[in-house]
Each structure stands twice: as C-alpha cells, then as structure tokens.
C-alpha positions as CSV (number, residue, x, y, z in Angstrom):
1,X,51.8,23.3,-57.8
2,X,54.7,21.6,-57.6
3,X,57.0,24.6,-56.2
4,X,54.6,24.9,-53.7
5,X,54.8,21.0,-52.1
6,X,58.5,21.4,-52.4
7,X,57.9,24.3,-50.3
8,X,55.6,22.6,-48.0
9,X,58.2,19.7,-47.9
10,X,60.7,22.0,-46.8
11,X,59.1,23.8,-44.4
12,X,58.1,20.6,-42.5
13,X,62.0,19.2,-42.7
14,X,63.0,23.0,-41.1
15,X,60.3,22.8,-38.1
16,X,61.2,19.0,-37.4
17,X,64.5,20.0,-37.6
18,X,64.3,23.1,-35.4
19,X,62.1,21.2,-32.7
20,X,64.8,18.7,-32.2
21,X,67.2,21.4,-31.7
22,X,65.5,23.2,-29.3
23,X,64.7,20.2,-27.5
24,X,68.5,19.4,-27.4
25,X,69.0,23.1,-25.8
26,X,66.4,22.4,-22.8
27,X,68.1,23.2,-19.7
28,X,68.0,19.5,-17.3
29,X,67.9,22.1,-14.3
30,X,64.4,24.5,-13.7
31,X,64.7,28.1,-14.5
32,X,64.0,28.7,-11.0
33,X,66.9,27.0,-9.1
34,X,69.3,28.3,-12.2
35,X,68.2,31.7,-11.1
36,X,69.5,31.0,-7.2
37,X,72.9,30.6,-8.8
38,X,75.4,32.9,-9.3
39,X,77.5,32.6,-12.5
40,X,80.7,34.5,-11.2
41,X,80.8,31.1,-8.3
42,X,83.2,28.6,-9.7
43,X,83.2,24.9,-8.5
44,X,86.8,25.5,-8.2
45,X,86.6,28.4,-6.0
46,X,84.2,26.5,-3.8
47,X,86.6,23.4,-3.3
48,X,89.2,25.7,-2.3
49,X,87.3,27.0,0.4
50,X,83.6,25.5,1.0
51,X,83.2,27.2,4.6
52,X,83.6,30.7,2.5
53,X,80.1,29.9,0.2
54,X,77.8,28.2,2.7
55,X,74.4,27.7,1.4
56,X,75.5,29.2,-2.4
57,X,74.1,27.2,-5.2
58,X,76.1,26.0,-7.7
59,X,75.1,24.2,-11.1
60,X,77.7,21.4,-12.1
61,X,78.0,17.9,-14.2
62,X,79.4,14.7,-12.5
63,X,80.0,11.5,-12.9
64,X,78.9,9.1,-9.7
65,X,81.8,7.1,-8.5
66,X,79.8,5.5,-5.2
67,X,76.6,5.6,-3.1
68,X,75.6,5.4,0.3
69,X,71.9,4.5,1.8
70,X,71.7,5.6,5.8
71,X,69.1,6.2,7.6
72,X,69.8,10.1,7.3
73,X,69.1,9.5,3.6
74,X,71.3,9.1,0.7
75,X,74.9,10.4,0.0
76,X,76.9,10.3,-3.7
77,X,80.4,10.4,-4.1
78,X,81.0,12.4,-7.7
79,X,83.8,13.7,-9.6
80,X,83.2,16.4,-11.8
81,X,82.7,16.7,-15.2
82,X,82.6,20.3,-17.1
83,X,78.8,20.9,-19.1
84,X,77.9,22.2,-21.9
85,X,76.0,25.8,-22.1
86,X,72.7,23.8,-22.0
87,X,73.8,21.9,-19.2
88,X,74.9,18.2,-20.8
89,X,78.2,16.8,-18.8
90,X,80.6,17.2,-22.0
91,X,84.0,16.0,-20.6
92,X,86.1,14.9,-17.4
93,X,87.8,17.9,-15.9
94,X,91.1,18.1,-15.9
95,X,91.7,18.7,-12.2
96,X,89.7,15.4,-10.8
97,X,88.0,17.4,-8.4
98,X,85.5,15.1,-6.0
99,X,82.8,16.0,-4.1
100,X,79.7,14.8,-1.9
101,X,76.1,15.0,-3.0
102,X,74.0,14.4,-0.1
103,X,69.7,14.3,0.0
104,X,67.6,13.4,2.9
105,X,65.4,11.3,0.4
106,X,66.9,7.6,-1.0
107,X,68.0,7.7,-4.4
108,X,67.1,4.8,-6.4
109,X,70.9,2.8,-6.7
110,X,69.9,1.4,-9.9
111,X,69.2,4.9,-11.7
112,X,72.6,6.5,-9.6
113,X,75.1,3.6,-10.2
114,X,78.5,3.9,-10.6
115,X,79.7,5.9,-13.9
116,X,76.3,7.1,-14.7
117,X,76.7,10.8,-15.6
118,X,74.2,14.0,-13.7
119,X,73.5,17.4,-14.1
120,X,72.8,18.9,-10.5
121,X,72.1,21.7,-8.8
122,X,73.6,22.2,-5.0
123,X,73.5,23.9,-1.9
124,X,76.9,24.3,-0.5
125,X,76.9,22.7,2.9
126,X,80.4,22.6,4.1
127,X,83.2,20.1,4.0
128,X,83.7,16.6,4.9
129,X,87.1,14.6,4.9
130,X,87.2,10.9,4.4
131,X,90.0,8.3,3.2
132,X,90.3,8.2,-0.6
133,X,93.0,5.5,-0.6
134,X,95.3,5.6,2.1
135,X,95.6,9.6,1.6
136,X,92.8,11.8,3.7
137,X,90.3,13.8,1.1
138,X,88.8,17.1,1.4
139,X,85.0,16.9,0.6
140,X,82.8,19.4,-0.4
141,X,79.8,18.9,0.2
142,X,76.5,19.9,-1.6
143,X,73.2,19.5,-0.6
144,X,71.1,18.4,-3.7
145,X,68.3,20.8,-4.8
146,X,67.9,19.2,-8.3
147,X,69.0,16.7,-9.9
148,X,68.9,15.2,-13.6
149,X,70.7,11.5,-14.6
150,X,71.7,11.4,-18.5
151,X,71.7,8.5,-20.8
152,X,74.6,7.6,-22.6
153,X,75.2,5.6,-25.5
154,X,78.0,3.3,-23.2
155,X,78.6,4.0,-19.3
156,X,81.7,5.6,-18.3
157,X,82.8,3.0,-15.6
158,X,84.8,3.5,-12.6
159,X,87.9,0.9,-12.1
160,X,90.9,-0.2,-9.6
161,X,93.7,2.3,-11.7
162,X,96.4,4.1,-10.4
163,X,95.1,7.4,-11.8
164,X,91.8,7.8,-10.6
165,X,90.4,9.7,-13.3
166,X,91.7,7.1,-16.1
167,X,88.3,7.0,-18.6
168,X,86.9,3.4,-19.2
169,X,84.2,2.7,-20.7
170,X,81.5,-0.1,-21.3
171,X,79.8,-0.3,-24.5
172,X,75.7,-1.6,-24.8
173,X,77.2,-5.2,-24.8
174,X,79.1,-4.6,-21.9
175,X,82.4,-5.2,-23.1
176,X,85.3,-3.2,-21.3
177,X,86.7,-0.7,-23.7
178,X,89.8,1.8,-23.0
179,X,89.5,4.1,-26.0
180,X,85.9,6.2,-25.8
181,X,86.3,6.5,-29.8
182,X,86.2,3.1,-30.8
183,X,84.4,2.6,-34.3
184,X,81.9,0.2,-32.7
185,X,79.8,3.5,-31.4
186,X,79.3,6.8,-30.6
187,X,82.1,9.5,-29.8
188,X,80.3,10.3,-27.2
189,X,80.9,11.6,-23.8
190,X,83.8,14.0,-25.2
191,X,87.5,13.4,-23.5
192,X,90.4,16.1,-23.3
193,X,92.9,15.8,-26.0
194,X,95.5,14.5,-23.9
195,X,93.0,11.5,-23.0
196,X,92.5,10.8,-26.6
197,X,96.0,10.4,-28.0
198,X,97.1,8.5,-25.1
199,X,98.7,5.1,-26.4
200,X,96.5,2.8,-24.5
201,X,98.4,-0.7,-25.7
C-alpha cells in the first residue's frame, strides 16, 4: 500500500513536471505563419539585401528601442535579439543589426515600450533609411504578421551610450543596473560572454 502512493506521488510530480515543460516549449508564433517561413532565410541575409526577399517571412526576437503612432498605423524601431528553438529572445546579437516593424493597426505604447523584448513574425517589405545619430541607417523593414511581447524578470532598457548595444537593465524596483547577473535576481535574459566579463566599474 505504501509502494503504491509513493508511486502515485511520483507519478503526479513527473506529469506536473512534464506539463510545465511542455508549456515552456510552446512556440509564441502559430504553426501556420511558422509554416510561411523558410528556415534556409537568415535575418542577416535579409539586411544585406531586403529588395532580394520581398514579401519572405521571417521569424526573429527583438528588443524595441522606439515607437511611432501615425495615422498610417504604428511603426517599431527593434534591434535584434537571437531565440531560442522554442522561440524565447535568449541574447543580444552580436552584430546590432536594427530594423523596422511596421502594422497598419496601433500598438498599445504601454505593452511595446522601450526595452521590452518580442517574438515576431514578418513580411519583408523593403528598406527604409533614416538618421541613427548623425550617421544615415539602412532599415529593413518588416511588415508584422504576428507578434508575441515576453515578460521578463527586469526590463532591458535602452540609454544615451556610445555603443548602442551596451545592455542596461532595470530591476522590479526600478533601479538602474549595468551587470544583468547581479545577485539581487534572475540571470535572465542571457548576454554574450564578452558582455559578461566586461569590467563595468
């Protein structure tokens, strides 16, 4: 009798445990648009040339650096993070690489605010070039067929530093903090190595 409740016991710890980790694998983007995209179509092929992949979809992880409300809709400026193979935004990429998100609806500014992190689907539409300092920028832009905004235990914040993809985040209490593994949370999103042993003093 009791081999059996230790089994029962067991057996209820393995499915809770195996329901949370197939909820952590759910894909943020439907199966359908995933379909529309073809693997072998990097983001970085894409930026090199948007003209060459009009109306391609692509599946990519950003972090929104500003919005825009016209009357033509919404438009977000992003740089791009690399995903996880469930489709998470896991870590800056290395290269920097911006891009334009643009949607005939309005986004809601308070859920796409500066730093918050996405997982999006897009429709290559071309190119756009605007200032990004006092250097011109070459766009690409993506029209937005889906769209998911993540939660993250501290926002990654965008900030006036030379290096534009400099990481600083902002715990729950809103404190500025340079180094995402501070002991006072979560290692979470993940950096490149070369981010984390920076000496940020």
């Amino acid at each position: 009798m009791e081999s059996q409740m230790r089994f029962a016991h067991l057996l209820q710890i393995l499915t809770i445990f195996t329901t949370l980790l197939l909820a952590a694998c759910i894909q943020p983007i439907s199966k359908d648009v995933r379909q529309q995209v073809d693997p072998k179509t990097t983001f970085a092929m894409i930026s090199e040339d948007p003209e060459a992949f009009l109306d391609q979809y692509i599946l990519l992880g950003g972090v929104v650096i500003n919005w825009e409300n016209t009357a033509e809709g919404s438009s977000l400026e992003m740089m791009e993070w690399q995903l996880t193979p469930w489709g998470e935004p896991m870590y800056l990429d290395n290269t920097g690489r911006r891009f334009l998100l643009k949607t005939p609806e309005l986004l809601d500014p308070t859920i796409y605010e500066p730093a918050v992190l996405v997982t999006l689907a897009g429709i290559v539409l071309g190119s756009e070039t605007r200032l990004l300092g006092e250097n011109e920028y070459d766009y690409p832009v993506l029209n937005i067929a889906e769209i998911h905004p993540w939660e993250s235990p501290f926002r990654y914040g965008i900030h006036n530093y030379p290096d534009p993809a400099y990481p600083f985040y902002v715990g729950q209490d809103d404190e500025p903090r340079r180094n995402p593994y501070d002991p006072d949370y979560n290692s979470y999103p993940y950096t490149q190595y070369w981010y984390r042993n920076i000496d940020w003093q």
